[in-house]
C-alpha positions as CSV (number, residue, x, y, z in Angstrom):
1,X,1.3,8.8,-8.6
2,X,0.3,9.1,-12.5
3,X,-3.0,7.4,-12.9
4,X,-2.4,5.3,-9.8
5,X,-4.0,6.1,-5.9
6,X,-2.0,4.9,-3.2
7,X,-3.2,4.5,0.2
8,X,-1.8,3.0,3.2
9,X,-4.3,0.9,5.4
10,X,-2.7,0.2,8.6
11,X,-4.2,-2.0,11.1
12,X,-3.4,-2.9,14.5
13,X,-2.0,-6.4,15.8
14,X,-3.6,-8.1,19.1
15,X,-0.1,-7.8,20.7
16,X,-0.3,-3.6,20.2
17,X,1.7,-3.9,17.1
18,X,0.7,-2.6,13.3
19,X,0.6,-4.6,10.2
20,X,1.2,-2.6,6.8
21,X,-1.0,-2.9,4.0
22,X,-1.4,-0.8,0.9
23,X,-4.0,-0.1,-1.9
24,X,-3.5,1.2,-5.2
25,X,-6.5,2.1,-7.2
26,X,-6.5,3.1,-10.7
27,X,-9.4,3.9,-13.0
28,X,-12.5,4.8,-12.9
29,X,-16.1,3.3,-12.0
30,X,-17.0,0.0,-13.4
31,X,-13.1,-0.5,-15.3
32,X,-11.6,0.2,-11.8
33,X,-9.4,-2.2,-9.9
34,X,-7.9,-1.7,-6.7
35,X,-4.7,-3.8,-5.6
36,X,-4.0,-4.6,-1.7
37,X,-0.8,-5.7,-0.7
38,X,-0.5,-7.0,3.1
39,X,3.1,-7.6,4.3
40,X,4.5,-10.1,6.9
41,X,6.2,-7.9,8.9
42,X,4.8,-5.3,12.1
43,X,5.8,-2.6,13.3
44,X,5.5,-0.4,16.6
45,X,3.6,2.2,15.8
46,X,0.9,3.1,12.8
47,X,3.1,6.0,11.1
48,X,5.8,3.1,10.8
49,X,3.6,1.1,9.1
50,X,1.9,3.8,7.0
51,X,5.3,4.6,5.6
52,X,6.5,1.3,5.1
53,X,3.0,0.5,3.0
54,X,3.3,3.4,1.1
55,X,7.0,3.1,0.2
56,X,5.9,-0.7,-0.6
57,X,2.9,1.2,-3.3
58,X,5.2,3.1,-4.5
59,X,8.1,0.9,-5.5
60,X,5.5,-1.7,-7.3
61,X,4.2,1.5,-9.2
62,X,7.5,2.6,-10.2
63,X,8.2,-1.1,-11.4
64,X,4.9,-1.6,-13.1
65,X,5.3,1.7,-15.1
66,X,9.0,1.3,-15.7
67,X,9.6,1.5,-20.2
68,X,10.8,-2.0,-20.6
């Protein structure tokens, strides 16, 4: 999304549930940073959570490149 990479990095919960996280990456070699956001909530099943992680990337993008 512009100069921003969004991945979603789902992982799984000991009680067979997912927890969402995202990354977003932007830049390049050493004036690179990458962001990872881990939320509270789980969900059943990876896709959920991939979606939910990459709606969460894409909302903080859209409100970090937002003209002021």
């Amino acid at each position: 999304m512009g100069k921003y990479r969004i991945a979603a990095c789902p992982r799984p919960l000991g009680c067979g549930r997912f927890a969402a996280q995202v990354s977003i990456a932007s830049g390049r070699g050493s004036a690179s940073t990458d962001r990872v956001m881990r939320f509270v909530d789980d969900f059943p099943t990876i896709d959920d959570a991939a979606r939910y992680a990459i709606a969460q990337g894409i909302d903080w993008v859209s409100a970090v490149t937002k003209p002021h």
